[in-house]
C-alpha positions in Angstrom: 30.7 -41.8 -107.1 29.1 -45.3 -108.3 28.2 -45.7 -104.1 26.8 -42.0 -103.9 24.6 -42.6 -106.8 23.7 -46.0 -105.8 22.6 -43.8 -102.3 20.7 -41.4 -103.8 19.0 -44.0 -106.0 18.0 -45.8 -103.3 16.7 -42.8 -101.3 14.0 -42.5 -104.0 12.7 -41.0 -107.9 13.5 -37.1 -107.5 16.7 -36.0 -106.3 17.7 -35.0 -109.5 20.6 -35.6 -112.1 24.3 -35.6 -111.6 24.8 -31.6 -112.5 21.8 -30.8 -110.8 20.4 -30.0 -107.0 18.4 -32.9 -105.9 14.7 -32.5 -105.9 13.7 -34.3 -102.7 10.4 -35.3 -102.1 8.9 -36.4 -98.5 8.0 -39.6 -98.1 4.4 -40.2 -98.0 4.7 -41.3 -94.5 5.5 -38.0 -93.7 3.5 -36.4 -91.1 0.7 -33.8 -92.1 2.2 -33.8 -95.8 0.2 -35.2 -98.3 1.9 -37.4 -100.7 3.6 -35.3 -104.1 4.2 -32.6 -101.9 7.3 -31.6 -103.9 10.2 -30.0 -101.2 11.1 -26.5 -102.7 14.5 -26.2 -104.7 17.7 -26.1 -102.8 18.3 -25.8 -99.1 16.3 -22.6 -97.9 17.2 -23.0 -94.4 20.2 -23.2 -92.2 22.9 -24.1 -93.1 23.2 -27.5 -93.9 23.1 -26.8 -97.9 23.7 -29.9 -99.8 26.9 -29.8 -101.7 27.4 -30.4 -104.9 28.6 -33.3 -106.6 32.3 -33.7 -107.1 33.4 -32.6 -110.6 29.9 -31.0 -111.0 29.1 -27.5 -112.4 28.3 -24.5 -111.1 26.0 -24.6 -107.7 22.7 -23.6 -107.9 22.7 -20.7 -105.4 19.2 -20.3 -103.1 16.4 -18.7 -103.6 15.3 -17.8 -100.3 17.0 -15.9 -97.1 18.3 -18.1 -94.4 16.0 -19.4 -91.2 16.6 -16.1 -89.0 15.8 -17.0 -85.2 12.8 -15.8 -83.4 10.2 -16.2 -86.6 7.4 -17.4 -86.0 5.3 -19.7 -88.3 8.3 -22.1 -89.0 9.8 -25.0 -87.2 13.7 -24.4 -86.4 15.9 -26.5 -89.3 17.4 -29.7 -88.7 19.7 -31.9 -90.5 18.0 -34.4 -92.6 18.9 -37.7 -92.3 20.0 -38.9 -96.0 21.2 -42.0 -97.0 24.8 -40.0 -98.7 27.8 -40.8 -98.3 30.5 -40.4 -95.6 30.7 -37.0 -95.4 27.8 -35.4 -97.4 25.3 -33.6 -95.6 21.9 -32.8 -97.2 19.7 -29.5 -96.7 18.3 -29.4 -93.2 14.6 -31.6 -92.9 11.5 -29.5 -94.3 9.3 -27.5 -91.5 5.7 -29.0 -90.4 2.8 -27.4 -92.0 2.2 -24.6 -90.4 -0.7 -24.7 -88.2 -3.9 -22.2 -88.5 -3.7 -19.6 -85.7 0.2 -19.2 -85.6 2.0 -20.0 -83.0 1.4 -20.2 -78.7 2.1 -16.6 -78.8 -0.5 -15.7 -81.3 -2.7 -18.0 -79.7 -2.7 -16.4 -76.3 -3.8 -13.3 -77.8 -6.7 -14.7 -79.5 -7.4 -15.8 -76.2 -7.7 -12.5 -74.5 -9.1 -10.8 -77.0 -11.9 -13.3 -76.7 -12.4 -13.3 -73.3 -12.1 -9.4 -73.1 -14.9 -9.4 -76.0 -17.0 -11.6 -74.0 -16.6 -9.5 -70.9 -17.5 -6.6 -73.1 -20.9 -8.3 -74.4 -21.9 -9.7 -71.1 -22.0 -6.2 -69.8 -23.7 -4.8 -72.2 -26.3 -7.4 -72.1 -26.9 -6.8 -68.2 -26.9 -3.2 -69.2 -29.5 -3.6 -72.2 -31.9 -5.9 -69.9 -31.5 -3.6 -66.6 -32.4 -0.7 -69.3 -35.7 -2.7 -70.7 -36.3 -3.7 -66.7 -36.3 -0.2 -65.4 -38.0 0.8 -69.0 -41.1 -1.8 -68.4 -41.0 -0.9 -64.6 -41.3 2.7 -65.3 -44.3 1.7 -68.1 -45.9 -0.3 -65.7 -46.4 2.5 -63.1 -46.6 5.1 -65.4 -50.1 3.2 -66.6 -53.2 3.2 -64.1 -54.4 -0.1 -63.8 -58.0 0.5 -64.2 -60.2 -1.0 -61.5 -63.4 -2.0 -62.4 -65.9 -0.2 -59.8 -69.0 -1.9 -59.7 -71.6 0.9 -59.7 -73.7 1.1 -55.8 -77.0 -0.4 -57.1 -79.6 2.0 -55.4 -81.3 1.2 -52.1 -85.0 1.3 -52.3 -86.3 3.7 -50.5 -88.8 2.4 -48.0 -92.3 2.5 -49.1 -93.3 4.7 -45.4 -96.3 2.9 -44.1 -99.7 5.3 -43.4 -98.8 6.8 -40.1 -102.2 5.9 -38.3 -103.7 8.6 -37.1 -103.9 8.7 -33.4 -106.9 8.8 -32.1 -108.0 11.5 -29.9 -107.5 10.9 -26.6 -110.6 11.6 -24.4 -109.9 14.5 -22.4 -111.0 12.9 -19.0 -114.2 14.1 -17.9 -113.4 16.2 -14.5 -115.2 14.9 -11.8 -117.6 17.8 -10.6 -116.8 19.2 -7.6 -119.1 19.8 -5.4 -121.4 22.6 -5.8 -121.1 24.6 -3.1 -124.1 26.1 -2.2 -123.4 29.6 -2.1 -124.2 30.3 2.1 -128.1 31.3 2.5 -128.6 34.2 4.3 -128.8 33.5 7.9 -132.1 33.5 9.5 -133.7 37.0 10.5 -131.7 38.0 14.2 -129.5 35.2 13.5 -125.2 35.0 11.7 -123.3 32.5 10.5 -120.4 31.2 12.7 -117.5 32.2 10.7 -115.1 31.0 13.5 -116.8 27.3 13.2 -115.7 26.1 10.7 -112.4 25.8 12.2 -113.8 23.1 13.6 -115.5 21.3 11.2 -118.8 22.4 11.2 -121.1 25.7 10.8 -124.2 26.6 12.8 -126.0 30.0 13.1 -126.5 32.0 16.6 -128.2 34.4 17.5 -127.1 38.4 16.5 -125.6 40.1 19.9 -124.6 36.7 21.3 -120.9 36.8 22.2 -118.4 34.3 21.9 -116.2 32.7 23.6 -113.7 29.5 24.3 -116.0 26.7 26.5 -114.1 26.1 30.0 -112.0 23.5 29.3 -111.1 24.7 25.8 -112.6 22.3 23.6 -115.5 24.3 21.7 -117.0 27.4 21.5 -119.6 29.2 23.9 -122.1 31.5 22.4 -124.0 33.3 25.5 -127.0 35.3 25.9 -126.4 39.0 26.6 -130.0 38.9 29.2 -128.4 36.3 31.0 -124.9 34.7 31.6 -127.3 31.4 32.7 -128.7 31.3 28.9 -125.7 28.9 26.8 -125.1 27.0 23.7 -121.7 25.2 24.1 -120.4 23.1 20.6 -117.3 21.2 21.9 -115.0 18.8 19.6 -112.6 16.7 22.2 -111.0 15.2 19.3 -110.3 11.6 18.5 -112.0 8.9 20.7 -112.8 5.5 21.4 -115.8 6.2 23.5 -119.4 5.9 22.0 -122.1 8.5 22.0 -124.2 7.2 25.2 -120.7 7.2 27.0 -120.1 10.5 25.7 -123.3 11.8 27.1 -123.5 10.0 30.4 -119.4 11.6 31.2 -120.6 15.3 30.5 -123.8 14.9 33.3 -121.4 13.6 35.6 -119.6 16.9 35.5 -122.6 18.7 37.0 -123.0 19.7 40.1 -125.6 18.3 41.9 -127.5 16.8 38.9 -131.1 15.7 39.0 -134.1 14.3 37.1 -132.3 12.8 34.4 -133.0 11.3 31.6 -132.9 8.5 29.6 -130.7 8.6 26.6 -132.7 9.0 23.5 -131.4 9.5 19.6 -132.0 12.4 17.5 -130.7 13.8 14.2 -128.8 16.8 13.8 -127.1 18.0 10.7 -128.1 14.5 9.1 -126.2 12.7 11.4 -127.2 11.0 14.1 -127.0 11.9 18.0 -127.4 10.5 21.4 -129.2 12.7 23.8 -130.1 13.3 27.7 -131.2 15.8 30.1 -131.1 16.6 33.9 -131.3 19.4 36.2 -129.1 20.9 38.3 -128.1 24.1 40.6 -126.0 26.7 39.0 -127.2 30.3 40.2 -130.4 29.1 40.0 -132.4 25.8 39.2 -131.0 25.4 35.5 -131.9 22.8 32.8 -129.2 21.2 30.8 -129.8 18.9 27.3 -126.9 17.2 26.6 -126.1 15.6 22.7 -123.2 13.3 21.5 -122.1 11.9 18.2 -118.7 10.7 16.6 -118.3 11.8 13.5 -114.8 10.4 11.5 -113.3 9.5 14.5 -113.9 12.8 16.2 -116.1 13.1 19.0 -118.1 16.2 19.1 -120.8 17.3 21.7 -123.8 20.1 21.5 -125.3 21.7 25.3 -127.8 24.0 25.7 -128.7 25.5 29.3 -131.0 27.8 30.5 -132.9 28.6 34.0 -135.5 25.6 34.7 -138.3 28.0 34.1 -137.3 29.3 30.9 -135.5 26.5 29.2 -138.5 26.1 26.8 -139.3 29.1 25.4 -135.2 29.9 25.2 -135.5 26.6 23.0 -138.2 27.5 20.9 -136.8 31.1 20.5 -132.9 30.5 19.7 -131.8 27.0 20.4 -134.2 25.5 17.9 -132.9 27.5 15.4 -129.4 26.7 15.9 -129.5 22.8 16.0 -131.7 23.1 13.0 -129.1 25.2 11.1 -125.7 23.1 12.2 -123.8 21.0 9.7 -120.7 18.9 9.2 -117.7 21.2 7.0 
């Protein structure tokens, strides 16, 4: 066995003594072992159990059960490659070092169980911060913000100004009208002419002289009841453009047969004043006419008194008189 020795010897210190298993140690080259890492006695796994020496004693039996297939943690056995001789087989080469975190299986657990605990925490984060979200939302509503309201500084009430006090108004002063003069009592055998002032003016006659319409419609006729010869005509035409003298000279025209007359002459009746003539002519009997004629706003108005030739001037001086002296404007 001088060659097996020699093989053994040169393989390295360690492999033991002729009656002995070899103790093998790894080579420091070995991968992941560090060096003195001291390969446990005898062949533990598979079956490539080293054999012992020709003419040696007794076997040293194992100490641990075979490799059984399918365990994890340990690298499958292999035949290590010794230097012995033809024939001799050596216990199979040692495992890595096992690895933290066992094997692919083991590590694909980890795995999930990671990833499912991560799933797990992410949830309940969102579900922690949607709880302090709706929390500090509700919080937030829940307290009024308080709006500062600036108090309405008060207006000033307006100092009222001093009404001025009106001053009375004047009363207007009424414009006095007009005393009217109450009517004097007419003169003794003598009335007012109620029925004058139609006209426009007023003038007495005599009491138990009748009245009438003059013949052409204009005026009014007051007649003597002794005779029918004995007149005082008023007559108001109306409006004209014809003077007094005109007036005067038209109504003598109108006579029939008119004589001796006169000159037209001016007089004042009633304050106003009149144009006047006279003439004679033949009625029943001789009569004398006086004719007067004024225009008085606008109007022309005309005054005749008649009476027989003979007793024209004491009819004058009797009633006539009387009645110019009493005529007025209304």
């Amino acid at each position: 066995m001088p060659a097996a020795g020699a093989g053994m010897a040169g393989a390295g210190a360690g492999y033991g003594q002729p009656g002995q298993l070899p103790q093998a140690e790894f080579p420091a080259a070995a991968t992941g072992y560090p060096t003195g890492y001291q390969a446990p006695a005898g062949a533990p796994y598979g079956t490539g159990v080293q054999q012992p020496y020709p003419g040696a004693g007794t076997p040293y039996p194992p100490t641990m059960l075979p490799y059984q297939p399918g365990q994890t943690g340990f690298a499958s056995p292999g035949t290590y490659p010794g230097p012995g001789g033809p024939g001799q087989t050596y216990g199979g080469g040692f495992p890595p070092r096992p690895q933290p975190g066992g094997g692919p299986g083991q590590r694909n657990t980890w795995i999930v169980v990671t990833a499912v605990g991560a799933v797990v925490v992410l949830f309940l984060l969102i579900l922690l911060g949607a709880f302090v979200l709706m929390r500090g939302g509700s919080q937030t509503a829940a307290v009024p913000t308080a709006t500062a309201t600036t108090a309405a500084s008060p207006t000033p009430s307006p100092t009222p100004s001093p009404t001025p006090t009106p001053s009375p108004t004047p009363s207007p002063t009424p414009t006095p009208s007009p005393a009217v003069s109450p009517t004097p009592p007419p003169n003794p055998g003598f009335a007012w002419c109620d029925q004058c002032v139609n006209e426009g003016f007023t003038t007495q006659y005599p009491s138990g002289w009748s009245q009438s319409s003059t013949p052409d419609g204009t005026g009014i006729r007051f007649t003597s009841p002794a005779s029918s010869e004995v007149t005082a005509s008023f007559k108001v035409p109306g409006a004209t453009n014809q003077t007094p003298d005109q007036l005067v000279a038209n109504e003598i025209a109108q006579l029939p047969g008119a004589t001796n007359v006169s000159p037209t002459t001016t007089t004042t009746i009633g304050g106003t004043t009149w144009r006047a003539a006279s003439a004679d002519y033949q009625q029943q009997s001789q009569d004398h006419i006086q004719v007067y004629a004024t225009v008085y706003q606008g109007r022309a108005y005309l005054i005749e008194i008649q009476a027989p030739r003979d007793q024209f001037d004491q009819m004058n001086a009797q009633y006539f008189a009387t009645m110019l002296a009493t005529f007025q404007f209304v």
